[in-house]
N, C-alpha and C positions, 0 to 999 in steps of 0.2 A: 504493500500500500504506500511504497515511501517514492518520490521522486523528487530529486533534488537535481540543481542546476546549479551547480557554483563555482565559482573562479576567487581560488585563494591561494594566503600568502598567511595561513594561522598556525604555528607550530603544533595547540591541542589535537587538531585534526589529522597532522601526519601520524602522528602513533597511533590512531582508528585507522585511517586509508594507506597504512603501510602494506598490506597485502591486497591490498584492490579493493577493495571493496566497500561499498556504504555503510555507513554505524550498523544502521537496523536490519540488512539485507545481505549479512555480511558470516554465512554459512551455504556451503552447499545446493542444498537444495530452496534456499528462499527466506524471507519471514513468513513464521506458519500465521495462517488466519482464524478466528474464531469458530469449531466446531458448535452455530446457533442459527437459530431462526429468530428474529427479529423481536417476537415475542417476548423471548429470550433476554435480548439484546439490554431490552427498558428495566430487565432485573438483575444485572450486573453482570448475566452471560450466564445464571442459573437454569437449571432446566431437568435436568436428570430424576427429580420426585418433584416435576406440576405437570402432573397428570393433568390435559385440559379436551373436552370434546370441541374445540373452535377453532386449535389450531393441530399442525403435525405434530407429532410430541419425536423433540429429540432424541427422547429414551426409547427403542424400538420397543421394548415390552411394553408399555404405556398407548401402543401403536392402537390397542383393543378399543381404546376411551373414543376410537374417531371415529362415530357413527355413518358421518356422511361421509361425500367422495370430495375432499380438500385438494385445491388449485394454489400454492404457495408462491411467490414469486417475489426478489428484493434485491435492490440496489444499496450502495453506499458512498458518501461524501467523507471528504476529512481537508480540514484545515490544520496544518502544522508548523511550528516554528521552533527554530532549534537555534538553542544561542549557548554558545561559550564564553568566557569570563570577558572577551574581547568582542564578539562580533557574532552576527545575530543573523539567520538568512528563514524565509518563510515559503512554505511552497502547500498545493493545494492538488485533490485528484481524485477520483469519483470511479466505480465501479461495479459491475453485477455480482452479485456474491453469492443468489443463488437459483435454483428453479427446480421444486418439486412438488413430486403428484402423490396423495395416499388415496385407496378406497377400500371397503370394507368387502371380504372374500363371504365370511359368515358372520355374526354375532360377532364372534370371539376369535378372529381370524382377520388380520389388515396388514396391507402391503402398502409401502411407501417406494417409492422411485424417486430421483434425483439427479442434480450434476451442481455443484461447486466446486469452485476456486479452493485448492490446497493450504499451497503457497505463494507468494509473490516477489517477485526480485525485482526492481524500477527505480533504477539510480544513473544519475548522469553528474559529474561532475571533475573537477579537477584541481589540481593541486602547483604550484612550484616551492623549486627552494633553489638554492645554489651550489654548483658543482664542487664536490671536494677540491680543492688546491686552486679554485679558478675564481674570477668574478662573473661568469658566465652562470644563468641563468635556466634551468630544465624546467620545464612544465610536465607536470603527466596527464593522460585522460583515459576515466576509467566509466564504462559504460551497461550497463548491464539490465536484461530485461527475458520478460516470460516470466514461468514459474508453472508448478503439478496443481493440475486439476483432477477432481473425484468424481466417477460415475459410479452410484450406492444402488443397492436395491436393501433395504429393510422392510422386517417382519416381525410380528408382535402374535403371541398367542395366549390365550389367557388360561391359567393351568388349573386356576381352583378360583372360589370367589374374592380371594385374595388376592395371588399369587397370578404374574404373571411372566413370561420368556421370549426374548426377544434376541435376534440377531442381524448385525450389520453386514454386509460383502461388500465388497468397495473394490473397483478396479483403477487404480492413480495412475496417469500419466501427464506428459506435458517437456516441454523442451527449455532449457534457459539457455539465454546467449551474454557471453561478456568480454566486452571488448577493451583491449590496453592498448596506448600510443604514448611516445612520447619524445621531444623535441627540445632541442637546445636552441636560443634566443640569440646570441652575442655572434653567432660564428657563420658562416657561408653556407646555408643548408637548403639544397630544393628541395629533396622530397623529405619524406618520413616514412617508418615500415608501422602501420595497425595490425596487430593479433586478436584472433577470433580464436573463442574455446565456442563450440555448439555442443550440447549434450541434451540426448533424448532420455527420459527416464520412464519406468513403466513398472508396474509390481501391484499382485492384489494385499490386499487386509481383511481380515475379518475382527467383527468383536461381538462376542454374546453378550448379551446382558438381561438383567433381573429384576421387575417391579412389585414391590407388599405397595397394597391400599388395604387400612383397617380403618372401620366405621370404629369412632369412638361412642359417638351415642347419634339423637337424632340427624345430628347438620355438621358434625366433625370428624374428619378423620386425617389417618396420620399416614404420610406418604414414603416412601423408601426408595432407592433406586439406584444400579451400578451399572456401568460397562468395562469390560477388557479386553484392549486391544492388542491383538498378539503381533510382535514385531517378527518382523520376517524380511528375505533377501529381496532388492529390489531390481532391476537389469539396466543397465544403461548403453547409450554407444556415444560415444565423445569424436569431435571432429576438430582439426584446428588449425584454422586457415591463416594467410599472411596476404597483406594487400599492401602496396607499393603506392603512397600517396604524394600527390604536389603538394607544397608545403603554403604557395601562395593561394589556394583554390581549393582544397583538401579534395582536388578531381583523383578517380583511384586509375595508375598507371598500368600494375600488374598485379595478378592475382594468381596464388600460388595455394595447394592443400598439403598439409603435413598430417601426420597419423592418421589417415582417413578410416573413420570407422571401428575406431578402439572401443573393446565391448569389454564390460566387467561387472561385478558387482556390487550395491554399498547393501547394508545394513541399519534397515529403519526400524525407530527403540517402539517397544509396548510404550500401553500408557494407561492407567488407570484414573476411573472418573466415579466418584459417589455423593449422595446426596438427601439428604432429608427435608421433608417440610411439616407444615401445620397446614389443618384448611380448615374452614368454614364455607359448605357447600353452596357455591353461586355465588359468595362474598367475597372471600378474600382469601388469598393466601401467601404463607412467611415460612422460607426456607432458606438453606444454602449446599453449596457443593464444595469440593473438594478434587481436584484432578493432579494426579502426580505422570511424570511421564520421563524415560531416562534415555535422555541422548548423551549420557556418556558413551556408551553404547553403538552410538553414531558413529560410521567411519567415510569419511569423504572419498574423493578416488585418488585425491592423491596423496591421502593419509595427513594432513598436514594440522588437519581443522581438530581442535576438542572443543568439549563441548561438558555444558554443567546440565547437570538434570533439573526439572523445572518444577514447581509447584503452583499451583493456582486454585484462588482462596476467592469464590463468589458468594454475595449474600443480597438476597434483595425479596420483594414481595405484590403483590396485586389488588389491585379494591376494584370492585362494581357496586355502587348504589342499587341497582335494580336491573337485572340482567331480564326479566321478564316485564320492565316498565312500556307500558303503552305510549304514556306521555313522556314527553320529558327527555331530549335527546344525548342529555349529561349523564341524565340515569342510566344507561345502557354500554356508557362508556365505560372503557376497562383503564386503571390508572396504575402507573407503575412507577416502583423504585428499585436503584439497586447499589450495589459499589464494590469494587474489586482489588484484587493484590497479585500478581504475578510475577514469578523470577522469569530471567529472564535465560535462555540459554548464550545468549550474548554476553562480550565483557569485554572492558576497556580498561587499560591501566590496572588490569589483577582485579575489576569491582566489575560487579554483575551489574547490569541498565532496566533494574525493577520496573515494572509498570502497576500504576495505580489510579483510579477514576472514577467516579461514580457517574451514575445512567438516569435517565428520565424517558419514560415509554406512556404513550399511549395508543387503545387501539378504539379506533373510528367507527361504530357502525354503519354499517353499506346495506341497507332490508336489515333483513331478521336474522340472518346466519353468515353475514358475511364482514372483514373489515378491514380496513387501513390501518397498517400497523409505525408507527412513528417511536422511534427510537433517539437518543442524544444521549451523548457521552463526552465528558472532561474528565482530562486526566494527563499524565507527564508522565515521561520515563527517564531514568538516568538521572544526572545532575552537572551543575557545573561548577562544586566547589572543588572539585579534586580534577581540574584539567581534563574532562572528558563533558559530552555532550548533556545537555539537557532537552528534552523534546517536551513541547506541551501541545496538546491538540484538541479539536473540536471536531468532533463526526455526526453526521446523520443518519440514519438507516430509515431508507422509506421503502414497506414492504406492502403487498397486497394479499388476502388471506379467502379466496372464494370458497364456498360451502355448499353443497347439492345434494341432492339423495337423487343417484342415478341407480343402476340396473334393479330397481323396487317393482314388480310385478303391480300394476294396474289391480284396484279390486273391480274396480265399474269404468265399463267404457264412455 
């Protein structure tokens, strides 16, 4: 999600863009994206025990609660600026994030399909400094975009009036490109040589998972809910080409491929996700999660990358005044809060670039079963006391949530 455009001369930033790459975007396979639906989103990114029948429920075993056949669909905004002790640059960028279908097979039997955005790599900037033993001036430029997308099919079955069992399959693919250049100022130079790494990635996942719903008395009940996702081999093939540029016109002279078609493997970590709430049936409900996930484990392809294992700490809740109000178009509204903690798998200067934010969601109604889901979130990663980045952002998620009772057998024609 991060794309930045900058032309500097900051010392804090060479020790981050000493191996290429951008603060946030600056592993392997990408910055990973939020595992939610929008719903989600306005509760700090909880979801794993709020069982809801309005929207898809992210926990496949929860999948039972969606009576109708749900149309999901959402975009995302984000404004961000990232400033170091010295100097301060701001950049903005908007994208799909996801598009899925559930409908119900029997009762107690529901299918979800899907495709989202994994991860994402989206950085363009550059750097100088000056040449050992010279007053001559190098610039670098470092480029980089793509990222792994997921095509899911989840399924939810419900095992006892309790208990329910759900499983994800996820097939991930997607290619990233990142390109290095770089040029000396002071001295007689026409062209310059651009390096291209291409790398195709591809690999399934799966993760089961588990929903308890227990009636506490008439209108409460207490909700439960995990998934485990088993890390497994992923396949890649790597390409990396060399382009001969003018240096007045950045026109490309000649173009040359090296390694063509290096195939291997990396190693994507499990990750574990649970969660508990409260409800009050049609009213309201207050819960949190929990997700641990270990890319120590992670190995890049060209071994170079470590990586910290990550934890993430959401907590947030929902209100409806009157989910069944005739009048009254407040009343029917769903209100949300939420707020977040997450390490980061990234680090600068030996210090991990935490992320922290709280959410504000609401959903719309569209008729009787359908709605507009609006999401916002504030929040900053990292810092800038200790010579490394501080990022602070603003996001939107604007989602649409349709609702229908399709293949119902007609009583009367």
């Amino acid at each position: 999600m991060l794309r930045l455009t900058i032309l500097l001369i900051l010392s804090p930033f060479l020790l981050i863009a000493q191996n290429g790459n951008s603060p946030y975007s600056n592993f392997g396979l990408g910055e990973p994206l939020p595992d939610e639906y929008f719903h989600n989103s306005g509760m700090g990114g909880a979801g794993m025990a709020f069982p809801t029948p309005f929207h898809i429920n992210i926990n496949p075993a929860f999948l039972p609660h969606n009576k109708y056949t749900t149309f999901e669909l959402g975009g995302s905004g984000e404004y961000k600026k990232l400033t170091t002790q010295q100097n301060s640059v701001s950049d903005g960028n908007g994208s799909l994030r996801y598009l899925a279908f559930a409908f119900p097979i029997t009762d107690k039997y529901v299918i979800s399909v899907g495709l989202r955005p994994l991860t994402n790599v989206s950085y363009n900037y550059s750097q100088s400094s000056t040449v050992n033993g010279s007053s001559d001036t190098v610039t670098y430029n470092y480029l980089g975009e793509g990222g792994i997308n997921s095509i899911y099919l989840s399924q939810g079955v419900q095992i006892t009036k309790n208990f329910s069992l759900g499983l994800k399959a996820a097939y991930n693919f997607g290619a990233i490109e990142k390109t290095y250049s770089s040029y000396i100022h002071n001295i007689q130079q026409a062209y310059f040589l651009e390096s291209t790494d291409q790398t195709n990635y591809r690999g399934f996942s799966v993760a089961p998972s588990i929903g308890y719903r227990q009636q506490l008395n008439k209108n409460w009940y207490l909700n439960a809910g995990g998934a485990y996702e088993f890390g497994g081999k992923w396949g890649y093939t790597s390409t990396r080409s060399l382009v001969k540029r003018r240096l007045i016109d950045d026109a490309p002279l000649e173009n040359s491929t090296i390694g063509s078609d290096q195939e291997g493997k990396i190693f994507h970590p499990s990750s574990l996700r649970a969660g508990l709430s409260i409800e009050r049936l049609y009213k309201w409900t207050l819960g949190g999660e929990v997700k641990f996930q270990d890319w120590e484990k992670f190995n890049s392809i060209d071994g170079t990358e470590s990586l910290k294992n990550v934890s993430t700490f959401s907590f947030g809740g929902q209100y409806v005044p009157d989910i069944n109000a005739i009048k009254g178009y407040l009343n029917r509204t769903i209100f949300r809060l939420g707020v977040y903690y997450s390490e980061s798998t990234f680090s600068a200067n030996s210090e991990k670039l935490n992320d922290m934010g709280a959410t504000l969601g609401l959903a719309l109604p569209v008729g009787r079963l359908s709605f507009l889901n609006l999401a916002f979130a504030v929040g900053k990663r990292g810092t800038k006391e200790t010579n490394i980045i501080e990022e602070n952002y603003f996001r939107i998620n604007l989602g649409v949530t349709l609702n229908d009772r399709w293949f119902v057998r007609r009583k009367f024609d």
